[in-house]
N, C-alpha and C positions, 0 to 999 in steps of 0.2 A: 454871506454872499452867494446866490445860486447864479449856478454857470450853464451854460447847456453846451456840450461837446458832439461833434457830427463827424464819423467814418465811414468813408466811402474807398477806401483808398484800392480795396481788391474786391472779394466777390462777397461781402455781408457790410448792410444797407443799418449803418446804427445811428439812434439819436441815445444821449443821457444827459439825466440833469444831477448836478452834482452839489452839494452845499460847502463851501468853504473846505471844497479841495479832497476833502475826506470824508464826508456820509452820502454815498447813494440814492438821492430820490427816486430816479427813477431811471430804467434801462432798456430800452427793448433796442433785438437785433433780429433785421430779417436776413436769412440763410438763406444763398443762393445756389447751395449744394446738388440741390436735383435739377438746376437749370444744366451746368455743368457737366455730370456725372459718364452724361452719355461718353464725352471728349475726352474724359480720364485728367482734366486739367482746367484752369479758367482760360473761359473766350475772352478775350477783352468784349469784343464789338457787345455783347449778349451782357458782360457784367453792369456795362454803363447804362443800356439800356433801361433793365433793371434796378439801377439804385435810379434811376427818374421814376419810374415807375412807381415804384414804392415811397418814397423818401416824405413826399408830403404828408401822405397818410401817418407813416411812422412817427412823424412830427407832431401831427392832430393827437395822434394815443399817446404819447409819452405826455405832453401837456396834461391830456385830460384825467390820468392815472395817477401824474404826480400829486393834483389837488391842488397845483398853484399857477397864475396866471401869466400867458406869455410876455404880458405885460412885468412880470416880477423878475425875469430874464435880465440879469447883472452885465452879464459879457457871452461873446458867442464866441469857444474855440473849435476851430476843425483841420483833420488834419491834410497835412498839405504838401510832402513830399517823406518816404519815397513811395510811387504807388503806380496803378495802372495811369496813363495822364486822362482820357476820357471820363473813368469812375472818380479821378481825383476831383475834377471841375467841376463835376454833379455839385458834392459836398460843397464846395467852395462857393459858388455860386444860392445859394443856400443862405451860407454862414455870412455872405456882403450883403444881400437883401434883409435878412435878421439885423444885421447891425448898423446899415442907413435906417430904416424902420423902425426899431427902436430907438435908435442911439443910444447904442452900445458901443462897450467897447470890442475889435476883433483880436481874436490872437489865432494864428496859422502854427500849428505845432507840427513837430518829428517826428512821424508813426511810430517811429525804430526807442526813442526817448518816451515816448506817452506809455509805451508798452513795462517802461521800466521804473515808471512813476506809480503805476495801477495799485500797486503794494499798498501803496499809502491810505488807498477804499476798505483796507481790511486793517487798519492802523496801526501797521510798520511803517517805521518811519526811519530809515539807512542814511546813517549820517554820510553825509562829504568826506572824502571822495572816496567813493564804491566801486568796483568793478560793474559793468552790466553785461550779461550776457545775453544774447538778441540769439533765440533759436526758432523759427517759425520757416512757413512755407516758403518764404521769399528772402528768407536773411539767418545767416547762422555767424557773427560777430562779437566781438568782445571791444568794449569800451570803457574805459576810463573815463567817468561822471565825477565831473568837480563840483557845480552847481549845477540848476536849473536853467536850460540851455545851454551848456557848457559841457559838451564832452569830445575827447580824441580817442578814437580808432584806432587801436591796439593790433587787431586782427581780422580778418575777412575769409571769405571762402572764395578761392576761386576761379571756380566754377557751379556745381547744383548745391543751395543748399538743404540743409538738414529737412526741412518737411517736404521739399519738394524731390529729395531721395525716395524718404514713405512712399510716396503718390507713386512714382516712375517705376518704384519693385512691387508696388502691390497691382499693378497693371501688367508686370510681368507676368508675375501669379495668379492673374485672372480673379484678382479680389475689388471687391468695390471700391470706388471714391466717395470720401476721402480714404488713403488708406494707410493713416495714422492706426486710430480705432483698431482696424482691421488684422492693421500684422502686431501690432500690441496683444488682442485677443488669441491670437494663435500663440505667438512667442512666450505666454504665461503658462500656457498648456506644454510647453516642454520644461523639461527638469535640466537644466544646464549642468553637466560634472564638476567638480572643482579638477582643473587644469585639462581638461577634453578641447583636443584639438577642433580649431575652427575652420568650416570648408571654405570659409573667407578670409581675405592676406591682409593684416594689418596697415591703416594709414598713413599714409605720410611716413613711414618706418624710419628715412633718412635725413626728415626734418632737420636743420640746426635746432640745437636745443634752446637759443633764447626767441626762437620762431615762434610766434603763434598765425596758425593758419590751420582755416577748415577746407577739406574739399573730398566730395562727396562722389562724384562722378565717375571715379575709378570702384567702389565698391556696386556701385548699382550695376558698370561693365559684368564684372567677375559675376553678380548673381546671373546677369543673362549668359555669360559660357555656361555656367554649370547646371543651369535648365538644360541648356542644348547637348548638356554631356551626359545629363542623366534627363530623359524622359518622360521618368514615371515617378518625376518630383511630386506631384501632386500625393504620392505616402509618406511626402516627409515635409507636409509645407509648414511643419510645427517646429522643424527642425530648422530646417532653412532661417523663417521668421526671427528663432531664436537667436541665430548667431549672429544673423546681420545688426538686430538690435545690437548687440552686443560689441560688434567693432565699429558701428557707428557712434555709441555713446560713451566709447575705451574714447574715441576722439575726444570729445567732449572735455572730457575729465582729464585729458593729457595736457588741452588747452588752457583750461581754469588754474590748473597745475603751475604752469607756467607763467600766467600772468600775476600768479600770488605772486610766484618768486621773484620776477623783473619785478615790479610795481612793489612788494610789499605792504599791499593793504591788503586787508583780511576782514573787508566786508565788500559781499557779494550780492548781489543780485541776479537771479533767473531769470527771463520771462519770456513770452510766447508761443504761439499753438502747439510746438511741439511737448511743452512745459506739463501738459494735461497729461503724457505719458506717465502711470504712476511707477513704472519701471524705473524710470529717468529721477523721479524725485527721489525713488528709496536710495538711489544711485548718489545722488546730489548730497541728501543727507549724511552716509556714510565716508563720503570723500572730505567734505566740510568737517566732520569729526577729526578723521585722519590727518587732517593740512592742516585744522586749529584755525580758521575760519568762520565767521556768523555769515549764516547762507540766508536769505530771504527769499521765496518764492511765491506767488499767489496761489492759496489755496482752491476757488472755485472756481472752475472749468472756463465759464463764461467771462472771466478775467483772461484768462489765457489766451483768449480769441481776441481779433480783431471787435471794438467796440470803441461807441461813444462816450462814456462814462470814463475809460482810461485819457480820451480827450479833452475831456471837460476838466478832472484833476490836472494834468499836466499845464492846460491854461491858465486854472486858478492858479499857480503857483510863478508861473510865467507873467503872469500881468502883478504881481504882488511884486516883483525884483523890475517892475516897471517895464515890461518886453513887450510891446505891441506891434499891431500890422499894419502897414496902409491899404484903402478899399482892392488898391489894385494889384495886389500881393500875387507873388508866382506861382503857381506848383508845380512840381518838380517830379518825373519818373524815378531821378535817384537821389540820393538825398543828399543837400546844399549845408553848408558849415553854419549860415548864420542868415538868416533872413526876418531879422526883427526891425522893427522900425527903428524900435530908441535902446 
């Protein structure tokens, strides 16, 4: 069964076509990074615009590249909350014309879920029920995934999360957007000591312990005092880099921690843009050893991103347990518990 998946939901413009859930035909994503870059963050008004812009074209290549006919298009899934709601509609709008057109069938999937499905394109296949751990620009979360469209919300952050930390301390430091990449590449360049104090204060330190909660917003504060107390940060931005990595992904691991222990399952799942940090995965792995845990992550970068391809799998799987959309389906800025037809 070929599926075609379309993401629009933040600032990269993707089509993929997928075959029975799990082999990639075909993928392309247009990045909208130097639209942005100036702003240090996504515009809305300027993302939406752009995934118009582009989306048709993106459509016409992905077709023509896969080698099979629009017409061979099975079902059309896109995703449809949570997201910017302008860049959402693009997508959406899109995916109801594809599927009066064809008739086909539609299915509106969970950005936050499609991301935790992606595994499945590299064929891991995390049996019921898993943890999922959602760490990207706009969502740093842990869930409880019983089946396919079926999951509850363990934990949240909040206030900033985990990738949108990166972004807000690498503008502090006067480093480029995105600034994942950025403070990853410096933070490798320090040699961190075994037990060397950090110029940053731990976490959530007072959490209850059967808590899980992210929040990010107090660490990004502290890096801005301690620019402002020290000046001539810029000889130690290797330094810096490395520690914030460091108490932001001590979080991470405190959370996963915890939700083995409430939950007691011990299959996990990673995923999202922060996921491409290979700090974070050598991290993930060594924790998962430690806790006796089977960790799953996606291996190639371009999974880790916002994409089509992660939507077209989560559809195929979603329309198999019978879950469809009607033409007039919602989308949603935050994300909705259950918006299936059947």
């Amino acid at each position: 069964m070929l599926g075609l998946g379309i993401e629009t939901s933040c600032d990269e413009t993707s089509i993929g076509i997928v075959e029975d859930g799990k082999k990639e035909i075909s993928l392309k994503v247009y990045s909208q990074t130097e639209l942005h870059s100036a702003y240090g963050g996504v515009v809305p008004e300027i993302a939406s615009r752009a995934h118009l812009e582009k989306i048709n074209d993106l459509l016409d290549i992905s077709i023509k590249e896969s080698g099979v006919d629009l017409s061979d298009i099975e079902y059309v899934a896109v995703t449809a909350t949570p997201g910017l709601l302008g860049s959402l509609i693009v997508g959406a709008q899109m995916a109801r014309c594809l599927s009066v057109a064809l008739k086909i069938p539609l299915v509106a999937v969970d950005h936050l879920e499609a991301h935790l499905t992606v595994v499945r394109l590299e064929e891991k296949n995390p049996s019921f029920p898993y943890l999922g751990v959602l760490l990207s620009g706009g969502n740093s979360a842990i869930f409880q995934v019983e089946d396919f469209g079926k999951m509850k919300l363990l934990g949240d952050t909040q206030d900033d999360a985990l990738g949108e930390a990166f972004d807000k301390v690498a503008t502090l430091l006067g480093l480029d957007y995105p600034g994942g990449p950025e403070i990853e590449k410096l933070a490798m360049k320090y040699s961190l000591r075994n037990n060397e104090p950090l110029i940053f204060p731990e976490l959530l330190k007072d959490l209850p312990s059967e808590k899980i909660l992210f929040s990010y917003s107090g660490l990004k504060t502290a890096v801005l005092y301690y620019l402002k107390k020290n000046p001539d940060y810029r000889k130690e931005l290797e330094k810096i880099c490395s520690h914030f990595q460091e108490r932001a992904f001590s979080l991470v691991e405190k959370n996963i921690k915890r939700a083995v222990s409430v939950t007691k399952i011990r299959e996990v799942v990673v995923a999202g843009g922060v996921v491409a940090n290979s700090t974070l995965k050598e991290r993930l792995k060594k924790i998962s050893t430690k806790l006796n845990f089977h960790l799953t992550v996606p291996e190639r970068k371009i999974l880790c991103t916002d994409n089509g391809a992660m939507v077209a799998c989560l559809g195929y799987f979603l329309l198999k347990n019978g879950k469809t959309s009607a033409i007039d389906f919602k989308v949603s800025a935050t994300r909705m518990e259950d918006f299936y037809e059947n």
